[in-house]
N, C-alpha and C positions, 0 to 999 in steps of 0.2 A: 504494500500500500504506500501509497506517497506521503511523503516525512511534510507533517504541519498540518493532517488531517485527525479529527478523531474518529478514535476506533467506529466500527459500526457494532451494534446492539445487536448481536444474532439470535433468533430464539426458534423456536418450532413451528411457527406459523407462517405462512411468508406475508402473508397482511400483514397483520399487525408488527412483525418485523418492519414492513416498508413505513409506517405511521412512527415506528421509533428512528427512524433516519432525523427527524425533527424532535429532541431532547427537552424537558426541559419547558415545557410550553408555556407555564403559569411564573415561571422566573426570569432567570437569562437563558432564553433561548437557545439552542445549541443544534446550527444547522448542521449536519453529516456529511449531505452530498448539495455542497453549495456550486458546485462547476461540472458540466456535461462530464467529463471521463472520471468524478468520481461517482458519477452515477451510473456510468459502465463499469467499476470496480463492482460497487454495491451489487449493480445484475450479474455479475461475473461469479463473486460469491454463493451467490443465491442461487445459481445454475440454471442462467437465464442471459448469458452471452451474446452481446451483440458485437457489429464492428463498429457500429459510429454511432454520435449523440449530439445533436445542435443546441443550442441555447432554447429553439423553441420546442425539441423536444423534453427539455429539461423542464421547462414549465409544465408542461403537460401531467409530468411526472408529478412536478408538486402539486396540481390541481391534483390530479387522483388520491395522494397521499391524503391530501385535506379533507376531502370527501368521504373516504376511508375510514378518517377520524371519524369526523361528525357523525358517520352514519353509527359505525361500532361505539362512539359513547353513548348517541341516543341509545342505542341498544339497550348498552349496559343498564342504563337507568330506567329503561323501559318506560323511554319516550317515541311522539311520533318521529319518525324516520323524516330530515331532508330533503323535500322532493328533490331539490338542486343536485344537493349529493348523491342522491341515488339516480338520479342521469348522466350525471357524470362517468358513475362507475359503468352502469350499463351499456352508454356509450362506449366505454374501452373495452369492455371486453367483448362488445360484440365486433368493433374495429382490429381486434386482435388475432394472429392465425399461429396456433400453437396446438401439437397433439397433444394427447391424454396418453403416456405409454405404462405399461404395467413389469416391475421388476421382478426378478427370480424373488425378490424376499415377499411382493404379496404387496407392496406399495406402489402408488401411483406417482410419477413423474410427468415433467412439462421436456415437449422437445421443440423445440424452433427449428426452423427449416433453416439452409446454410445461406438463406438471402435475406435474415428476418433481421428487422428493425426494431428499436424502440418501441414502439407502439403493438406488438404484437409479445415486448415480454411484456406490459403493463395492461395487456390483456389477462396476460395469465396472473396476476396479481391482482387483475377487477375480479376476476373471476375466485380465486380464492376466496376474496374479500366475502362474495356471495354465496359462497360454503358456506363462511362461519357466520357468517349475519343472518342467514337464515335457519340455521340450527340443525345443519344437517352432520356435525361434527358432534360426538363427546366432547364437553364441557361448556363452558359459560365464557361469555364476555363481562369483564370484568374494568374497573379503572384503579390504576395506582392511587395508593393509600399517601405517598407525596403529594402532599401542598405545593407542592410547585412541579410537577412533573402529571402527575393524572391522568399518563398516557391507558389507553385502549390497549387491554393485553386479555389472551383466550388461557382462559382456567383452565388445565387438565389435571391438578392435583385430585386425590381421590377423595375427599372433603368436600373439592370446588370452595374453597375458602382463603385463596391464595391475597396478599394483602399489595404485592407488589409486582409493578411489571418485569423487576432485575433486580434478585435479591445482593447481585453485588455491588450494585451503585445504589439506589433509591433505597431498598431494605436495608443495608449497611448504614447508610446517608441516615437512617431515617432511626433504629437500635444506639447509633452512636450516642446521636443528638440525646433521647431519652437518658445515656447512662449519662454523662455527663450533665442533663439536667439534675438528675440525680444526685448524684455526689454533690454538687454546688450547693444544693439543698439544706444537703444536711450539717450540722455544724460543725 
């Protein structure tokens, strides 16, 4: 990865993965993939390889991201859904041309064709988005228990009682603060 960027937030979803490329929402901000090829990194990771990336598809990206949000926090709180947002998503991913392929282990992969662009991995990440926002996954949609972070992240603990989106940043960030309030406390 290129030296001056922060890491990316990787988790098991790839939605909500892409909604944490934007850190930090409710404080300082902390964009991910601020310039078109680190946002060919982020789909590189994610196994979603393209060869190129303009400024306006980079926008595009962040509209979806945004969208993604909105729709997955209404969720979580089991509000009405976005209309905006959810044409958004729907527009990408029916703009998007990516297989459905099935691995030796019984899991489903994304394949891009060797001429696919931007807009056809951000298909496959609208389309994810409409997995989990629909409920066709185990677990819940859920928002970080961070006051300044809140992002949209999909429960699979077996509780569904998970309190954070990254228990090594936000949960850590968030146990510290506590013990130190703590000790200050006391005399």
């Amino acid at each position: 990865m290129p030296a001056g960027f922060p890491d990316f937030r990787l988790g098991n979803v790839l939605a909500t993965s892409f909604t944490g490329t934007l850190s930090e929402r409710h404080g300082d901000a902390l964009e991910r993939i601020p310039t078109p090829q680190r946002l060919l990194d982020w789909l590189a990771v994610n196994g979603l390889a393209v060869e190129s990336c303009t400024t306006a598809q980079l926008e595009l990206a962040w509209e979806l991201r945004e969208s993604i949000h909105a729709v997955a926090t209404a969720a979580a709180i089991h509000d009405a859904l976005p209309a905006p947002a959810v044409q958004v998503i729907n527009d990408r991913s029916v703009q998007g041309r990516a297989a459905a392929i099935l691995t030796l282990d019984g899991d489903r992969h994304w394949r891009l064709g060797p001429a696919s662009r931007v807009e056809d991995a951000l298909g496959v990440i609208a389309a994810d988005a409409i997995s989990v926002i629909a409920g066709e996954r185990d677990g819940r949609l859920a928002l970080c228990a961070s006051p300044t972070c809140q992002a949209a992240f999909f429960d699979t603990s077996q509780s569904r009682t998970r309190k954070w989106c990254d228990m090594n940043t936000c949960g850590n960030r968030q146990k510290k603060a506590r013990f130190y309030a703590n000790h200050r406390a006391k005399p």
